[in-house]
N, C-alpha and C positions, 0 to 999 in steps of 0.2 A: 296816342294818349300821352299826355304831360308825368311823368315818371314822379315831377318834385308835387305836383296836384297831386296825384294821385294819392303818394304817400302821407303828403298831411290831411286827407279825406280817413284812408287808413286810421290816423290817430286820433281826429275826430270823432270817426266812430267808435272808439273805443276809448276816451279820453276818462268817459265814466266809471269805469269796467276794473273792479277791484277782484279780482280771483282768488278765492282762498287758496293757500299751500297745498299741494299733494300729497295727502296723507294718508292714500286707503293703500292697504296690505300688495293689491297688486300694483301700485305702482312700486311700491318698492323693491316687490320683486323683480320688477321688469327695471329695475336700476342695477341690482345685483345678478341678473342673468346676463345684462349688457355689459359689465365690469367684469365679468368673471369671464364672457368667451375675447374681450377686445384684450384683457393681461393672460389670458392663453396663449393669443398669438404674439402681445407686443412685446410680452419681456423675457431673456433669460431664464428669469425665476421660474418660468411657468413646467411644469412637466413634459412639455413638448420637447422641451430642451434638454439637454446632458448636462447642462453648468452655465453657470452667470459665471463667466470668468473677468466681470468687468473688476479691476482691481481696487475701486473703488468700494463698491458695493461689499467686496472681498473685507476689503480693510474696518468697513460698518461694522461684518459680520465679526469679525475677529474681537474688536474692541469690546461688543455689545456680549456676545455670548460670556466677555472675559470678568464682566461685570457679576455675572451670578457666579464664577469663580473666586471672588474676592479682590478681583483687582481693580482700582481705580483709576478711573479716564481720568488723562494729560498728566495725574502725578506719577501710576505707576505704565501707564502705554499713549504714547504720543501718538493725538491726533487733532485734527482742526476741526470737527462740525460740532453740531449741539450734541447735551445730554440726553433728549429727547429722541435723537435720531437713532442715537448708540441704547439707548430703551428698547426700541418698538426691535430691532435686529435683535437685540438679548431675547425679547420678547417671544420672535421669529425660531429664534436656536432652539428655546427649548420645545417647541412644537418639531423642529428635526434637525436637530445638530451638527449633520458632515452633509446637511441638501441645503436649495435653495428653496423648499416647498412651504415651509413656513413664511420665507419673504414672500411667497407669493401671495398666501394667505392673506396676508400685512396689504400689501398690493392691492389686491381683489376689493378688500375693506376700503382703503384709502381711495380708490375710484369709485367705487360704487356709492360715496357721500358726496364723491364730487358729480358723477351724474342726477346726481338726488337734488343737488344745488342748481345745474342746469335748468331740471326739469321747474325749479321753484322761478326761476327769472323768466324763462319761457313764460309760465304761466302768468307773471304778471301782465304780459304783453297781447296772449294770445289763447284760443280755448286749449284745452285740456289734448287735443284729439292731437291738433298739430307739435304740441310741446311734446306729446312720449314719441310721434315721429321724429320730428327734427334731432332731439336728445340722443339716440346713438349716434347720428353722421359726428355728432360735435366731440361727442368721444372721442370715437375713429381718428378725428383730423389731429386730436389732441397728442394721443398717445402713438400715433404711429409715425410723429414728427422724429426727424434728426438730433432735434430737445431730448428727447424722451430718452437716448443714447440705449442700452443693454438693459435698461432695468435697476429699480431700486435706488433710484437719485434722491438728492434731499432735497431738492426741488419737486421730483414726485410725490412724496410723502406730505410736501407741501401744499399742494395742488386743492385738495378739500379747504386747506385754510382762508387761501384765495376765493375760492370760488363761492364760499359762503360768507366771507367779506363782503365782498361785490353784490351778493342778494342782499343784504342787510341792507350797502350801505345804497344801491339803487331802490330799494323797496321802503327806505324812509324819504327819499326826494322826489318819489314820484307817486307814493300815496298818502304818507304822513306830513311831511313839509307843506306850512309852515307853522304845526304842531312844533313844541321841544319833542328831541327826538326822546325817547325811555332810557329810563337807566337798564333796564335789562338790554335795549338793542347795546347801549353802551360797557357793559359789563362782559356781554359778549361779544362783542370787537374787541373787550382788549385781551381775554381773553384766548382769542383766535392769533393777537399780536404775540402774545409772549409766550405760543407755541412755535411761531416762526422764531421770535427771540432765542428761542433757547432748539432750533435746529439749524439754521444759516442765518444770522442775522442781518446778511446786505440784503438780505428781501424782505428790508424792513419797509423799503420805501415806500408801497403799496396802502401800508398799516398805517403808516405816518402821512399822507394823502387823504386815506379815509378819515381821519380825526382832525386833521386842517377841514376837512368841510364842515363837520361838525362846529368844530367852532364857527367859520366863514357863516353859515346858519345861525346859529346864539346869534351874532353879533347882528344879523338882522331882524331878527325875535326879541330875545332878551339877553343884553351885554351881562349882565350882571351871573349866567347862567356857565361863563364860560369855563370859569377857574373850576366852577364841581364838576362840571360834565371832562372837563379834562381829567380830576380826580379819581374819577368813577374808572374812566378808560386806564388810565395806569394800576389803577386798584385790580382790575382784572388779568393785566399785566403780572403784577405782582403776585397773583394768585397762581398760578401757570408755572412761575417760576420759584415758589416757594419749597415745591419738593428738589429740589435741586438745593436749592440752599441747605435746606438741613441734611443733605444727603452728604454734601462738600463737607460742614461744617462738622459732622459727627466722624468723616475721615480724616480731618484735620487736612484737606487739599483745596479751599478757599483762594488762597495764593493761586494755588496751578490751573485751576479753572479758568478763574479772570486773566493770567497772563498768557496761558496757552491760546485758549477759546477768542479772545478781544483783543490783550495785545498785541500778540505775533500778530493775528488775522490783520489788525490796519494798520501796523505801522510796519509790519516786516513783507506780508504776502503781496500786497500791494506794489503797482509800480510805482516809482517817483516820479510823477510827470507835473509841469504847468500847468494851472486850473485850464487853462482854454485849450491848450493839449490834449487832457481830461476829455473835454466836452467833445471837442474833433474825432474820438478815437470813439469814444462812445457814439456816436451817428455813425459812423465808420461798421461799426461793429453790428448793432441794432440792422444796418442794412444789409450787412454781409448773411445774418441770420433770415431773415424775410428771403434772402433769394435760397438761402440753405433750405428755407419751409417754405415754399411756395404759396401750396392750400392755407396753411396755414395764416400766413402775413398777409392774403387778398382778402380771405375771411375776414380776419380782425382792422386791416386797413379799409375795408368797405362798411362793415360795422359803426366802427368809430366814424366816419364820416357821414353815414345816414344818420346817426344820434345826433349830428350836431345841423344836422343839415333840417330834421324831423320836427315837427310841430311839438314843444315839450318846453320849460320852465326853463331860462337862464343857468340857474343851478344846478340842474341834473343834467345841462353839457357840459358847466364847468367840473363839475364831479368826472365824469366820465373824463374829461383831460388832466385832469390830476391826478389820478390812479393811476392811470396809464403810460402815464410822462415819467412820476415819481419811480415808479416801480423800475422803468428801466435807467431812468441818473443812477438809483442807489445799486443797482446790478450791477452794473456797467463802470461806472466810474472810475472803480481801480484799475480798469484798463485788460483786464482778463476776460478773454473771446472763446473759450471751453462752448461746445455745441451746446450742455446741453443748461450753461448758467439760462438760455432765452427761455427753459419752457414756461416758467410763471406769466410771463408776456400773452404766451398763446389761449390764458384764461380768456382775454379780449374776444377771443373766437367765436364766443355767446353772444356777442353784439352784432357778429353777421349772422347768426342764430336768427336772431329775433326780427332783424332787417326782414331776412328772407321770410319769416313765417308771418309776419304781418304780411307784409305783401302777397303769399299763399291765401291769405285767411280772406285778405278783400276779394281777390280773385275767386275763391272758391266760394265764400260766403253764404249761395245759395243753396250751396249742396251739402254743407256743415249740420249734420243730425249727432250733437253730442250724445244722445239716446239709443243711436245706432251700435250698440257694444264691441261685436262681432267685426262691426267695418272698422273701428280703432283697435281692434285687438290683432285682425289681419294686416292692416296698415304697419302696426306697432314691429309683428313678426317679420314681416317685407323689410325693413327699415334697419331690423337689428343683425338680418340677412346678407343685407349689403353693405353694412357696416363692417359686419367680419369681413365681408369679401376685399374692402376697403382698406383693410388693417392690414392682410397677409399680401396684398398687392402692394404699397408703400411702404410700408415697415421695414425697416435697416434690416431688422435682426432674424428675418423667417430663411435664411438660406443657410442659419446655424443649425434648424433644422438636424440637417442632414447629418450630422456628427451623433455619433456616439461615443462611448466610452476607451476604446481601442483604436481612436483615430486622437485621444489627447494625452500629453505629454504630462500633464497634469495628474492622471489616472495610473499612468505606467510610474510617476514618482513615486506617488500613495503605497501602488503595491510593493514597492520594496521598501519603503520605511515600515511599513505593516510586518513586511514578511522580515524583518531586521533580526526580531529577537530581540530587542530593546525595550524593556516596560517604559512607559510614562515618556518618548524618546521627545525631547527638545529639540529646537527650529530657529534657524535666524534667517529673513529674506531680504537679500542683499542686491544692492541694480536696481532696483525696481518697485513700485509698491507693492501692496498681498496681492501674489499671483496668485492665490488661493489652495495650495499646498495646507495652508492653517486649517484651514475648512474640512476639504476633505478628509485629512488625517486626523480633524477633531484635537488639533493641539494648541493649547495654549500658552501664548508666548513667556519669557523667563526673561527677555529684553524691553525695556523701555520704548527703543526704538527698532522694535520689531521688524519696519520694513522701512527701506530708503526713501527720504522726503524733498521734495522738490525746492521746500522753506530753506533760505539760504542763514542756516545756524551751522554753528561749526561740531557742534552737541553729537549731532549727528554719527559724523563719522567718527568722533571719539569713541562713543560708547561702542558701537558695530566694532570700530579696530581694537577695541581691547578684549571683545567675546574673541575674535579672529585669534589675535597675537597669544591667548590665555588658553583655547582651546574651551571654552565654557560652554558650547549646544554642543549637541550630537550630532547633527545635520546641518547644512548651510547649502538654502538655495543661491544663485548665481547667476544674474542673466550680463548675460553679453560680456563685462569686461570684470577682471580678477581682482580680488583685495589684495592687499600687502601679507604677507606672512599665513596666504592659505596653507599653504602644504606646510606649514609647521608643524600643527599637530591634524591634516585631514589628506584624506585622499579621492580623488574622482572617482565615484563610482559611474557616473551614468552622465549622459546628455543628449539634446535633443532640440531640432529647429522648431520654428514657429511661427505662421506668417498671420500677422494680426495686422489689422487695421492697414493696411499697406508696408507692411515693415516685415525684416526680414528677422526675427529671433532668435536668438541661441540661449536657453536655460541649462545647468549645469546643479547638479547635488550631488556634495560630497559628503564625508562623512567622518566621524574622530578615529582616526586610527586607537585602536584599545591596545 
């Protein structure tokens, strides 16, 4: 049988075939039962675990929680993501303050719109039965990638933004095109933009893709349509991001936002390289990830090639290459290769999604009884089955597992700052980003630059050397190598090895001689 006949038979048959969204009660729960057992197993965050000790997620949590205390992000605590991001973690704190169970929460939500999103692109393609199948494996491959690192990335949180981009903007070129697209699909895209905006904004690329076709479209409909439908998309934008402005603007940290947040991020974070340097390192890098995710990169590289390969409109291939392409120039670019910058990428993984389940649907065709309830609800159960199976067998993070409380270095510090006798005891995390000391012991920083930054400002270690030399915390974490003028006013109480990520550790708290 001819594989490329076959497939545009496939789309033939269904060329007609406009499938309403999935809107009844159980499928959403069967998106939310799917989200909640695949972030059981994939993240840190989840209760299975003792601690998201990724320091990252640490330094969210610190920032956000610090936020319902009065302090203000980049003016009064240095850090690089969005507003947004440093929200949803504040958000997270006061659901449980010294855990990670409220990230989870956050978590659980945040996939479970993104599987909602799955199941709506499925459906454009294919009946109802094989979309709630298909829809956990796509999970699984999602979150149990090397992208997805410990938990709670801003690329995670990101992940719904994506994914319901992508349904809009395929579900106006393949059922509404060459209608103008609506101002509401348009109001919500930008929407959706200037939630990425305002939490990583090098994944804006994707955003900025989706509204070049927008236009690319006007301009073969009605030129004349371009400049409002561009309006509309930033008008949404601008909405997104208007709580933030008046939030800057009433703390009077305006300034600190835009130069923390945007300028450090491109003009300092950034490597200095040749534009075609740039581009070399970026293919360089984009492939280094495909082999780091395997399932993942064959999925989405076999996706993407059956889309362009499949019987469908000029414009909904070229859509599909510009999402795709854009998303990783603007990731990529600046030359920074972090595992888990790719997971937005692995949204594409819907395209082998929907490859494969056309191809099921022609194949099975006969035996397809949407009526059948019982046989999609076992199907459904099978599916969401091996899904976990799927997640706790590939996933980085299930051999953390095994750890508990008395096996981390992190736990034994907690308990003697606890047990100190210290009301309200102050922290400064020194070496290193938030190792998570903040967290557990529920303290909120009294330093600006709370923990040590990889951003090459000299800011940095002023400030940290003058708490140091001043004797200004009560505590001072230490990993690996000593500050200048420790033992002036601290002395070692405790220390302890650490083997993370292939690395040998040595953490160190001292403490203010009284």
């Amino acid at each position: 049988m001819d594989l490329h006949i076959t497939y545009h038979t496939i789309m033939d048959n269904n060329s007609d075939k406009i499938v309403s969204p999935i809107r009844t009660a159980g499928a959403y729960f069967f998106c939310m039962l799917t989200a909640f057992i695949i972030m059981l197993i994939c993240t840190r965050s989840s209760p299975l675990y003792v601690f998201n000790n990724w320091d990252d997620s640490n330094s969210y949590f610190t920032v956000g929680k610090s936020i319902f205390k009065g302090l203000v992000p980049y003016r009064d605590l240095f850090d690089q993501k969005g507003m947004m991001l440093y929200t949803l973690y504040g958000i997270a704190s006061l659901l449980s303050y010294k855990s990670f169970l409220g990230v989870f929460v956050i978590e659980t939500i945040a996939a479970a719109l993104t599987c909602i999103a799955v199941l709506r692109i499925y459906d454009l393609y294919m009946r109802t039965g094989i979309s709630l199948f298909l829809m956990p494996f796509t999970a699984a491959f999602i979150y149990s990638t090397r992208s997805f690192w410990w938990g709670g990335s801003a690329e995670e949180m990101m992940m719904p933004l994506f994914m319901w981009g992508m349904y809009l903007s395929i579900r106006y070129f393949k059922t509404e095109y060459p209608k103008p697209v609506s101002d509401r699909t348009l109001i919500i895209g930008g929407i959706l933009a200037g939630c990425v905006l305002n939490i990583k904004f090098n994944s804006l690329g994707f955003f900025f893709a989706w509204m070049v076709m927008i236009l690319i479209a006007d301009l073969t409909i009605d030129p004349k349509s371009c400049i409002r439908h561009g309006c509309i998309f930033l008008l949404g934008m601008f909405i997104a991001t208007i709580p933030w402005i008046i939030y800057f603007a009433i703390n009077g940290a305006i300034y600190d936002w835009i130069h923390v947040y945007i300028y450090l991020n491109v003009f300092v974070y950034s490597e200095k390289l040749p534009l075609a340097q740039r581009f070399y390192n970026m293919l360089k890098i984009v492939y280094s990830h495909m082999l780091s995710n395997p399932y993942c990169g064959v999925l989405a590289g076999f996706g993407g090639a059956s889309f362009i390969v499949m019987k469908s409109r000029w414009i909904e291939k070229l859509n599909i290459i510009m999402l795709s392409c854009c998303t990783a120039l603007v990731i990529f670019i600046g030359g920074v290769e972090l595992q888990y910058y790719s997971l937005p990428l692995w949204s594409f993984v819907v395209l082998g999604g929907v490859a494969l389940g056309r191809i099921a649907e022609y194949l099975i065709r006969s035996q397809l009884h949407e009526k059948r309830m019982y046989v999609r609800l076992f199907a459904g159960l099978c599916s969401l089955f091996l899904a976990g199976i799927i997640s706790y067998m590939t996933s980085m993070n299930t051999f953390f597992m095994k750890y508990d409380k008395d096996d981390m270095w992190l736990y034994h510090f907690t308990d003697i700052i606890e047990n100190s006798g210290i009301e309200n005891p102050t922290l400064i995390n020194m070496g290193c980003f938030d190792a998570g000391l903040y967290t557990t012991c529920g303290i909120v920083p009294t330093c600006r630059f709370f923990q040590t930054q990889t951003i090459k400002i000299s800011d940095v270690g002023d400030v940290q050397g003058d708490f140091i030399r001043n004797g200004r915390t009560d505590f001072v974490l230490i990993r690996d190598n000593m500050p200048e003028h420790i033992d002036d006013h601290y002395e070692l109480i405790t220390s302890e090895e650490w083997e993370q990520s292939g690395y040998d550790l040595t953490y160190y708290l001292y403490r203010k001689v009284r």
